[in-house]
C-alpha positions as CSV (number, residue, x, y, z in Angstrom):
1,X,231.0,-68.0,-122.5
2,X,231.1,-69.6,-118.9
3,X,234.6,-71.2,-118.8
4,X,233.9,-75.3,-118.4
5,X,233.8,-76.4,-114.5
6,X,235.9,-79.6,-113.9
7,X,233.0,-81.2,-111.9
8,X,231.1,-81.1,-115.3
9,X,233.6,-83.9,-116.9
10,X,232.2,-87.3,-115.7
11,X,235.4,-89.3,-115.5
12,X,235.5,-93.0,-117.1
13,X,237.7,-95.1,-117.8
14,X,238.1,-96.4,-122.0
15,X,236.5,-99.3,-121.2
16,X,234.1,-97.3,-119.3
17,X,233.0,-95.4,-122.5
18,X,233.2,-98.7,-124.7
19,X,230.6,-100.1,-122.9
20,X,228.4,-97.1,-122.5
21,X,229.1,-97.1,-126.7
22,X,227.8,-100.5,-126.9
23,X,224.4,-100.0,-124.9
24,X,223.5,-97.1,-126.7
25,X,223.8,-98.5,-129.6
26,X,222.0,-101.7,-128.7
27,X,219.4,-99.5,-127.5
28,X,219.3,-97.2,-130.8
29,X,219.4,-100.1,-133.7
30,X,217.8,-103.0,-131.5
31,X,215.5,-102.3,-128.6
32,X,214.2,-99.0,-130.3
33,X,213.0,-100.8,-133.5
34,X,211.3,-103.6,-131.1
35,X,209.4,-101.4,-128.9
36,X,208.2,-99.5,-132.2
37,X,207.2,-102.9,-133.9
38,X,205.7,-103.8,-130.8
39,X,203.5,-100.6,-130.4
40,X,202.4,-101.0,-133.9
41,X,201.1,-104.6,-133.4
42,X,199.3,-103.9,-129.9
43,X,198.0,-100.6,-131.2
44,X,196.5,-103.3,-134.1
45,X,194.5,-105.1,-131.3
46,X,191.9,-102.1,-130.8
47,X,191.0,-99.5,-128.2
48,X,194.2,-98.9,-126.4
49,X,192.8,-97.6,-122.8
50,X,192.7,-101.3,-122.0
51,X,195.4,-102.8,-124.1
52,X,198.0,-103.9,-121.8
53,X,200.3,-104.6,-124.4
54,X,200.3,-101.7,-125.7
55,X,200.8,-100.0,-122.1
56,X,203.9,-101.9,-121.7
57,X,205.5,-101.3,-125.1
58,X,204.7,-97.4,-124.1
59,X,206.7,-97.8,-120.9
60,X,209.3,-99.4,-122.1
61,X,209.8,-97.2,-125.0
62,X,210.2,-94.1,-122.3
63,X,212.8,-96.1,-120.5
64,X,214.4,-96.9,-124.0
65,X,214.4,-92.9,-124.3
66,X,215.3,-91.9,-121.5
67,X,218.1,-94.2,-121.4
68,X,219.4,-92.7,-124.5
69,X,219.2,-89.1,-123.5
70,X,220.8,-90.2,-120.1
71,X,223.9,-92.2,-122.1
72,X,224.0,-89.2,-124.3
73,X,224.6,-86.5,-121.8
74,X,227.0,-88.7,-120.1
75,X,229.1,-88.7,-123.1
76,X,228.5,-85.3,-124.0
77,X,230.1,-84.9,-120.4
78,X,233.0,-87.5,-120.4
79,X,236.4,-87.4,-119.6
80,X,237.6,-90.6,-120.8
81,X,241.0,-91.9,-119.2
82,X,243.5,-94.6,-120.2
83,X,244.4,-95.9,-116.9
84,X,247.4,-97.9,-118.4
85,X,249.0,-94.6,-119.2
86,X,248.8,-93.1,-115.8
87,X,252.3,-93.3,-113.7
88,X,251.6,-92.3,-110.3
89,X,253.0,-93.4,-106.8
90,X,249.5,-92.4,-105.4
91,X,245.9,-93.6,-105.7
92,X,244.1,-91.7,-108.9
93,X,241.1,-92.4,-110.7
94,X,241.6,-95.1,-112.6
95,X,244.0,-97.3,-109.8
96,X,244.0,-100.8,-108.7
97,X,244.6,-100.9,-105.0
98,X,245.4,-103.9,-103.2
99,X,244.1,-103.7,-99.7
100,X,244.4,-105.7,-96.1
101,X,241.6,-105.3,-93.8
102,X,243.7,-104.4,-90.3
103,X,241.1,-106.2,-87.8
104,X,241.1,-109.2,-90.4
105,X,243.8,-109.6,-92.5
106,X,241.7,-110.2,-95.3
107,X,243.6,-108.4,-98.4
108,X,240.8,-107.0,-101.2
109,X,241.8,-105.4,-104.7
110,X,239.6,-102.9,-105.4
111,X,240.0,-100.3,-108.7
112,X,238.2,-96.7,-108.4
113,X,236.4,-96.1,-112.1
114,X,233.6,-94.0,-113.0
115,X,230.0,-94.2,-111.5
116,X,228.1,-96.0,-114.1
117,X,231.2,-99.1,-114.4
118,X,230.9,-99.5,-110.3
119,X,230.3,-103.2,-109.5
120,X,231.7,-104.0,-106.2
121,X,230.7,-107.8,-107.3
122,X,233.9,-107.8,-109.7
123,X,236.3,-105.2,-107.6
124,X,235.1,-101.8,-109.2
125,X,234.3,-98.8,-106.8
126,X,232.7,-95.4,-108.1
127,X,234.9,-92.8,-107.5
128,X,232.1,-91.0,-105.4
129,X,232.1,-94.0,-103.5
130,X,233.4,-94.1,-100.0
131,X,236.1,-96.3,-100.2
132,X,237.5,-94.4,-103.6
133,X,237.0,-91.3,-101.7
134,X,239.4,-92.9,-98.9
135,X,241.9,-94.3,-100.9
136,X,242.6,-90.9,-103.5
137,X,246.3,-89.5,-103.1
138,X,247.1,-92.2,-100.5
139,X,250.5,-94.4,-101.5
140,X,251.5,-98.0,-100.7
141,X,252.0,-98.5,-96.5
142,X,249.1,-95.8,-95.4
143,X,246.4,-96.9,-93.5
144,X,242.9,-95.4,-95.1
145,X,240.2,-95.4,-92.4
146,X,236.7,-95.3,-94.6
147,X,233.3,-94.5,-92.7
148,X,231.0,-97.2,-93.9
149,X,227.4,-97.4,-92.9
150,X,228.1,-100.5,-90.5
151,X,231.3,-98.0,-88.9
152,X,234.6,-97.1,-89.4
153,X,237.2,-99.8,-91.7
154,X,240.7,-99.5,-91.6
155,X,242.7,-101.2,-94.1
156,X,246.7,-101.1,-95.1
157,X,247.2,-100.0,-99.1
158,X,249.7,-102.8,-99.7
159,X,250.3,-102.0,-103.8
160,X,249.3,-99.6,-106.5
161,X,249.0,-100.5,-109.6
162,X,247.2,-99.1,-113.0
163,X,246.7,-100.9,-116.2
């Protein structure tokens, strides 16, 4: 048996997980039985090449499917991590980094999670991302230069904190 590659895990934080819990079960015990109920009624309204009901209750039961295999897999995969347990000086996965733009002065908090909990609208960078790629194993008083599409940022890592 091939021994397990770390780049298989799909880190994620326990919130992370709890909400990928709570979609798939949404999706399993809610949206599933709709779509069903609604292919059964549009399937009831006759010849089904031109039922555009029943098209749409066909596509959206794939997406419901393939949703659940895609959740699935990612648990099957995950490498859940309390962040409040971590005690590190550096930036892990997992870390809330405050941040002061050098050219601006502008500080930013951002914390580096998992892929599918990235929302830069609320502060939360994938860990693939460039800036989370930038900021791992740095410590408070480095400067992190990250290549963005619009050129290169620097910014000052002013705390590090995990909770």
């Amino acid at each position: 048996m091939a021994e397990e590659q770390v780049s298989d895990k799909i880190p994620m934080t326990v919130l992370g997980k709890r909400l990928l819990d709570e979609e798939l079960k949404r999706l399993m015990t809610v949206d599933r039985p709709s779509v069903i109920k609604a292919i059964e009624i549009a399937r009831g309204h006759g010849d089904l090449k031109e039922n555009a009901d029943y098209s749409a209750a066909k596509e959206r039961q794939g997406f419901i499917e393939g949703r659940i295999q895609d959740i699935n897999g990612k648990m099957a995969r995950a490498k859940v991590i309390d962040t409040s347990t971590i005690r590190s000086t550096r930036v892990v996965f997992g870390a809330i980094v405050e941040l002061s733009e050098e050219e601006s002065g502008k500080k930013i908090t951002y914390q580096i999670v998992g892929v599918d909990e990235a929302d830069i609208k609320i502060g939360k960078v994938g860990i693939t991302s460039p800036i989370a790629r930038a900021l791992i194993g740095k410590e408070a008083g480095d400067e992190v230069v990250v290549h963005a599409p619009k050129g290169e940022i620097r910014y000052e890592v002013l705390d590090i904190r995990y909770e």
